[in-house]
C-alpha positions as CSV (number, residue, x, y, z in Angstrom):
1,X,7.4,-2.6,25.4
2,X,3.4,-2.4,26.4
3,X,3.5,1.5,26.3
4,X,5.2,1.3,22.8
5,X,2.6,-1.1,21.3
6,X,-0.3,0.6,23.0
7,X,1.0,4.1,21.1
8,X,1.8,1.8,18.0
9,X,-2.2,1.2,18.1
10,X,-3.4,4.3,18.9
11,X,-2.0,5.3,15.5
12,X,-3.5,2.3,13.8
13,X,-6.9,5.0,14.0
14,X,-5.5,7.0,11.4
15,X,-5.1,4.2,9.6
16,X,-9.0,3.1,10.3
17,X,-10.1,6.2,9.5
18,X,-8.5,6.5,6.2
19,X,-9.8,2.8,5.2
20,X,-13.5,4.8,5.8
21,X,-13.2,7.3,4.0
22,X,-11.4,5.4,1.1
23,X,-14.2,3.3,1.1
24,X,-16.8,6.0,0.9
25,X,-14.8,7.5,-2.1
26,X,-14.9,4.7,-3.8
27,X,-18.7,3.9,-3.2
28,X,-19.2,7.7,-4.7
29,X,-17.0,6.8,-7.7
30,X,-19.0,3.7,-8.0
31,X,-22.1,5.8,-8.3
32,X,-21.3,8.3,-10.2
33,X,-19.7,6.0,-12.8
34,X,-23.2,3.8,-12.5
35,X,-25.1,7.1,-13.7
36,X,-22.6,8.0,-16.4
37,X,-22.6,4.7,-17.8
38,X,-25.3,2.0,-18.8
39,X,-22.9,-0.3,-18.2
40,X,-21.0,0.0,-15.3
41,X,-17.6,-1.2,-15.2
42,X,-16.8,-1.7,-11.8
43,X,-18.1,-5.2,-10.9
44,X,-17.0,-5.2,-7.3
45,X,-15.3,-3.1,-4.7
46,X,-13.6,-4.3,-1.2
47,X,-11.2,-3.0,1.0
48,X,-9.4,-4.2,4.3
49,X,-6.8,-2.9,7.0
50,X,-3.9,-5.2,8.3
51,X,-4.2,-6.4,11.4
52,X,-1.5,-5.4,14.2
53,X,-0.1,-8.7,14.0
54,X,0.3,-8.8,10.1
55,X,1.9,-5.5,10.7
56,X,4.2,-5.8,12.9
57,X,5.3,-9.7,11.0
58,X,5.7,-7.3,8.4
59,X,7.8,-4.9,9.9
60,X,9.7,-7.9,11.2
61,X,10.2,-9.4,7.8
62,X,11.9,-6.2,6.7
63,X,13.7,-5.8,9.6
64,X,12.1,-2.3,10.9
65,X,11.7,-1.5,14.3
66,X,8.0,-1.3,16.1
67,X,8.0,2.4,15.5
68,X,5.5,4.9,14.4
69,X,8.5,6.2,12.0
70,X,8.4,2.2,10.4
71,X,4.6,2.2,10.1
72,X,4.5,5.3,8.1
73,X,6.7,3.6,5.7
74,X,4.5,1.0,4.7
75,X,2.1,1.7,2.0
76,X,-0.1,-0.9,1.8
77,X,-1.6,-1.1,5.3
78,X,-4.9,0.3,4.5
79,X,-5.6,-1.3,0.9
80,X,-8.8,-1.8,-1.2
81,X,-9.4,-3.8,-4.7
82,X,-11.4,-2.3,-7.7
83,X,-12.5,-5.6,-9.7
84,X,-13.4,-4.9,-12.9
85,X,-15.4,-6.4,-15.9
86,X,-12.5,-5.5,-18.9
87,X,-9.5,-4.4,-19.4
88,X,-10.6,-1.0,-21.1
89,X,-12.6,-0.1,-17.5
90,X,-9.2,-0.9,-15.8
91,X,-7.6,2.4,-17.6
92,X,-10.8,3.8,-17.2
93,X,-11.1,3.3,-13.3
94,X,-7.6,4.5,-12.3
95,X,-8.3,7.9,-14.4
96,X,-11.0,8.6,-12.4
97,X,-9.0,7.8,-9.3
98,X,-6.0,9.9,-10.5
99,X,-8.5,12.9,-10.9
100,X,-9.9,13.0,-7.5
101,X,-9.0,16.0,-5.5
102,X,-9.7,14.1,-2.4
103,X,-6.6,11.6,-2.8
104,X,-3.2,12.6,-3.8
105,X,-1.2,9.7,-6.0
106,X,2.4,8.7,-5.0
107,X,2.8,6.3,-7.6
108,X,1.5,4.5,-10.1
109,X,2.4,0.5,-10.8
110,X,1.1,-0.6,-14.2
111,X,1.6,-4.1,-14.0
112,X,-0.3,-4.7,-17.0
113,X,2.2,-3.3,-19.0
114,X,4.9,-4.6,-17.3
115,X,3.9,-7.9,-15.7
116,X,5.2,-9.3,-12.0
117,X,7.7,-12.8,-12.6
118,X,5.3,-14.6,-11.1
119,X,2.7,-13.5,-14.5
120,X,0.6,-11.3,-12.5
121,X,-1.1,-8.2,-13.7
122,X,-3.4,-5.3,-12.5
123,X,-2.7,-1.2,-12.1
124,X,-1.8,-0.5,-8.3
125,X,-2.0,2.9,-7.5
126,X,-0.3,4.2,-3.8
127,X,-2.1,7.2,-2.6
128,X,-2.3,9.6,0.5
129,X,-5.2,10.4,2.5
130,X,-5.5,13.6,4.5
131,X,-6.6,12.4,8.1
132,X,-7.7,14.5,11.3
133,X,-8.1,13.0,14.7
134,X,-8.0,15.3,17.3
135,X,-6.6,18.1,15.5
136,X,-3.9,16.6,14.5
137,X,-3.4,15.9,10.6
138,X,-1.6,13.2,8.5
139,X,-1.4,11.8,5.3
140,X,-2.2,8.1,5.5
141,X,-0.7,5.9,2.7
142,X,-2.8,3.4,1.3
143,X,-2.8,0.9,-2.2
144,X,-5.6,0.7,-4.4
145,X,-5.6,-2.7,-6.7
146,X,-7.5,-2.1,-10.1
147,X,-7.6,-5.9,-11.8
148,X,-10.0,-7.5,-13.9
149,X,-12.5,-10.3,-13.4
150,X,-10.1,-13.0,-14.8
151,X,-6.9,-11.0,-13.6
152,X,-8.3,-11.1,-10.1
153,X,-9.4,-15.5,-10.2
154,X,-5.5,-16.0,-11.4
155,X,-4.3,-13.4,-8.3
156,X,-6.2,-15.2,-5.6
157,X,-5.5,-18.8,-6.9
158,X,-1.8,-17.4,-7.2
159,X,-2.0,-16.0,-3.7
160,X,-3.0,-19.9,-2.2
161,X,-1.1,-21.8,-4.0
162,X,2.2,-19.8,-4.3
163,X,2.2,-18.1,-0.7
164,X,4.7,-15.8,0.3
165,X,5.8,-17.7,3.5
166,X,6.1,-21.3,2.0
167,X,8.7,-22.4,-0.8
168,X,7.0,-23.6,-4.2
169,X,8.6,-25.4,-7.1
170,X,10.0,-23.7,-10.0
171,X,7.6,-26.3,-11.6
172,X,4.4,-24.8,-9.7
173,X,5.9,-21.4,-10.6
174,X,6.8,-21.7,-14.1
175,X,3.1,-23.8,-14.6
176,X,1.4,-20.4,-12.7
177,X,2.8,-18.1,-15.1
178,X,2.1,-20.1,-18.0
179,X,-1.9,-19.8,-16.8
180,X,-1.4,-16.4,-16.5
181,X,-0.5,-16.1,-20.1
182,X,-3.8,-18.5,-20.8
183,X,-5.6,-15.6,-18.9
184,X,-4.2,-12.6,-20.2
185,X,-5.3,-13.9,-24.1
186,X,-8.9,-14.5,-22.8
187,X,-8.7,-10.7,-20.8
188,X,-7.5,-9.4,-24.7
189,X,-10.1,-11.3,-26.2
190,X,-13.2,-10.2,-24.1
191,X,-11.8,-6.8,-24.5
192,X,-12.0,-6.9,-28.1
193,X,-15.8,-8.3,-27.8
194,X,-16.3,-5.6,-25.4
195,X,-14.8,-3.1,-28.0
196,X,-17.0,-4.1,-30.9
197,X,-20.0,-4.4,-28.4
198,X,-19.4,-0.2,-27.6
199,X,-19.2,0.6,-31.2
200,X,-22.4,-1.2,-32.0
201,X,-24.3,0.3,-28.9
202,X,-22.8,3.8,-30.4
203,X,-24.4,3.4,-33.9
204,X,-27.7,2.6,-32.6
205,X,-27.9,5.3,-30.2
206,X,-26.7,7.7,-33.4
207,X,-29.2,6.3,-35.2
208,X,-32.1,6.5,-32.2
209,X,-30.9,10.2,-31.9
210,X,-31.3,11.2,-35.6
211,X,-34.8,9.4,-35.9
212,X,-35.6,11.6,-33.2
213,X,-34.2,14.7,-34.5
214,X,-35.9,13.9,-37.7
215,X,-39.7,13.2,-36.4
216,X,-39.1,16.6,-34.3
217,X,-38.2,18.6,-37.3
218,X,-41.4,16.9,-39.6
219,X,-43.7,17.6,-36.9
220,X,-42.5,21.3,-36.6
221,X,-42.7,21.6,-40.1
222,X,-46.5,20.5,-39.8
């Protein structure tokens, strides 16, 4: 049993490795979206890697063996969380992701378009990473979460008070997906603000640019 968990960990580097370089692609993303656009619509970024005993109560919980074979068939052991400001940068984000060469998507979850029972909603996107470690290569599966500001309050309030090991009320249920509803029409309406904001910015830049245009041509015409 100690020689199967100690090669059980030794894998868990693959998995370390690919949280890093997730991490550093999503730092680039963040920057190169930052320079693209004044405003930037990433508002935070954060990623984690299960820890061997979450893992293996995992595997437990789906009745898997401790086996290398079991771990590959988790996705969501290397995970990270894209928190954004509205719901149009939500789209906007998991394009981006989907056109990286670096990652490959698996599958997409649009849970924004199709809600979770419990009223939950975000994009999820499940994705391989190419990792070497002493010449050997595999493709790590990881999740990436892409929520908004007010999607991602409701998750972690959800996640404490309606936790996946202890039995809640259909009362506490029913009342958490009736909040979620509450901030769905706030995420809608902030979006629409955010919407007219865009097209405002838009006309004034047009009209910034065609002052320009026109002072350049006067002069030249001097």
């Amino acid at each position: 049993m100690q020689a199967k968990l100690k090669n059980f960990k030794k894998n868990l580097l693959y998995y370390e490795a690919a949280m890093k370089q997730l991490k550093t692609y999503l730092e680039i993303l963040n920057t190169e979206i930052s320079f693209l656009d004044i405003d930037n619509p990433i508002n935070h970024v954060s990623t984690r890697i299960k820890s061997t005993e979450s893992i293996i109560l995992k595997l437990q919980r789906k009745n898997l063996p401790l086996t290398i074979e079991s771990l590959n068939s988790l996705n969501d052991i290397v995970g990270a969380r894209i928190v954004c400001d509205f719901l149009d940068n939500v789209y906007l984000v998991s394009d981006k992701l989907k056109n990286n060469k670096n990652i490959k998507i698996i599958e997409v979850k649009d849970y924004i378009k199709n809600p979770k029972n419990s009223g939950y909603r975000g994009i999820h996107l499940i994705i391989e990473i190419p990792v070497s470690i002493d010449g050997t290569l595999k493709n790590i599966r990881s999740e990436i979460q892409i929520r908004t500001v007010c999607m991602d309050s409701w998750a972690s309030n959800e996640h404490k008070l309606n936790y996946k090991h202890v039995s809640t009320s259909k009362e506490v249920k029913d009342e958490l997906r009736a909040n979620a509803e509450q901030v769905w029409k706030v995420d809608l309406s902030m979006n629409k603000l955010y919407q007219e904001k865009k097209v405002k910015n838009k006309g004034i830049i047009e009209t910034i640019e065609n002052i320009s245009k026109y002072k350049w041509r006067v002069q030249n015409e001097i």
